[in-house]
C-alpha positions in Angstrom: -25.7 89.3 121.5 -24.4 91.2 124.9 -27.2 93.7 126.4 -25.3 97.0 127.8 -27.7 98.4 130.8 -28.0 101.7 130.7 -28.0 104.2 133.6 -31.6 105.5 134.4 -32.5 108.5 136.8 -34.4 105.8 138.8 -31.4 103.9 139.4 -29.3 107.4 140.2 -32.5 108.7 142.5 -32.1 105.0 144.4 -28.2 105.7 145.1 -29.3 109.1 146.2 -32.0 108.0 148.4 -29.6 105.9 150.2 -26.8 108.3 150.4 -28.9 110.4 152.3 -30.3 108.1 154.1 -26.9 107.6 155.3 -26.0 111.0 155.8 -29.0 111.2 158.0 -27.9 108.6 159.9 -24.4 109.9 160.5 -23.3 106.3 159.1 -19.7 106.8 157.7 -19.3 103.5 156.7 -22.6 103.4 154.6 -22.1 106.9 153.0 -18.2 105.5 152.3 -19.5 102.3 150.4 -21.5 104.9 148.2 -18.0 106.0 146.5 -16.2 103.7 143.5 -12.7 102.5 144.7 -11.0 104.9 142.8 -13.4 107.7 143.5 -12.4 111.4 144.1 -13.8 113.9 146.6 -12.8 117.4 146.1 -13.7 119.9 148.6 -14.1 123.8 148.3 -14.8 125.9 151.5 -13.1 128.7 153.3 -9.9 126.7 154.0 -9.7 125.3 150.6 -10.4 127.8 147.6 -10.7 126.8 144.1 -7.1 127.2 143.6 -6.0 124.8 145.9 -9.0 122.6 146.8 -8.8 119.6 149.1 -9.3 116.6 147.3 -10.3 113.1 148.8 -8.7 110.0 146.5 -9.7 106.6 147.0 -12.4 105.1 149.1 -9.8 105.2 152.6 -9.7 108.8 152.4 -13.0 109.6 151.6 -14.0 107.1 154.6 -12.0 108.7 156.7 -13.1 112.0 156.0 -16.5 110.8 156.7 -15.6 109.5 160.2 -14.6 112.6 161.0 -17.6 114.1 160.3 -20.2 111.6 161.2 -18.1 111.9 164.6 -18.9 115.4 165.0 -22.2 115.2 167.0 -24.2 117.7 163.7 -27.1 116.9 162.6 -27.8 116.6 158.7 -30.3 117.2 156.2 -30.4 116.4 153.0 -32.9 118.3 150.5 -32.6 119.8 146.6 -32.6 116.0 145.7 -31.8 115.7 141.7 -30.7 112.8 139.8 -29.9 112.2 136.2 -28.7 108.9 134.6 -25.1 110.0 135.1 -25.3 112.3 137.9 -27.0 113.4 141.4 -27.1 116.8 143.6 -28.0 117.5 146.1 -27.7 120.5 149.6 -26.9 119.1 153.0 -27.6 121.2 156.2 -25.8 120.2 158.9 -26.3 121.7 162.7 -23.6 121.4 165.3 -25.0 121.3 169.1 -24.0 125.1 169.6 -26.2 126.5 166.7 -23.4 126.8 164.3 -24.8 125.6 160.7 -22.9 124.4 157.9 -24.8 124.1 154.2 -23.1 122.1 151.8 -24.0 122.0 148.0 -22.5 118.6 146.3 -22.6 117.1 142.4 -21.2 114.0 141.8 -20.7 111.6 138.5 -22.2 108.4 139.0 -21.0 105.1 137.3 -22.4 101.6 137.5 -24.2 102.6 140.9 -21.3 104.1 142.6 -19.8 108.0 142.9 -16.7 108.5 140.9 -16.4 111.9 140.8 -18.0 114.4 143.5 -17.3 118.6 144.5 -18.3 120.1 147.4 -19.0 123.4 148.1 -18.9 124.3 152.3 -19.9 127.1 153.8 -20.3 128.2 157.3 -22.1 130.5 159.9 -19.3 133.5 160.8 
């Protein structure tokens, strides 16, 4: 007899602990190992409307993406933490040195512990 294990919020609300624990952190490389190998990353913001959003494939896009921002000097804060079995949101507020904030509202598809699926929505001070 083969036991399946299910997805449970508690597993989803542990992944999303991390990730922002990560984010926090301004650790690329932990919030990259967060993301399933073939795991997409599409991004909506003033640049990128939903007609033509950028999207992140693969885990060495989406890491370097990351690196980029981690190596922005902002500060980050994660909050409106939600997880389902399947799924997590959440808001980030990020802070560059100047004043200038960014919010970002993210929802991503979760399977076997890892993102698979995630969109972003960025916007910015003026």
């Amino acid at each position: 007899m083969t036991t399946t294990t299910q997805p449970t919020t508690t597993t989803t609300a542990a992944l999303l602990d991390s990730l922002a624990a990560a984010i926090e952190a301004n650790d690329a490389s932990t919030i990259a190992a967060h993301y399933a190998p073939g795991a997409t990353l599409s991004l909506l913001d003033r640049d990128h409307p939903p007609a033509d959003p950028a999207i992140l494939a693969g885990t060495d896009e989406i890491d370097a993406y990351f690196r980029d921002i981690c190596g922005r000097n902002l500060g980050h804060r994660v909050a409106d933490r939600v997880a389902a079995p399947d799924r997590i949101a959440f808001t980030q507020h990020c802070r560059y040195p100047n004043g200038q904030r960014v919010v970002c509202i993210a929802v991503a598809r979760v399977k076997e512990g890892l993102i698979v699926d995630q969109t972003a929505v960025q916007v910015w001070d003026a």
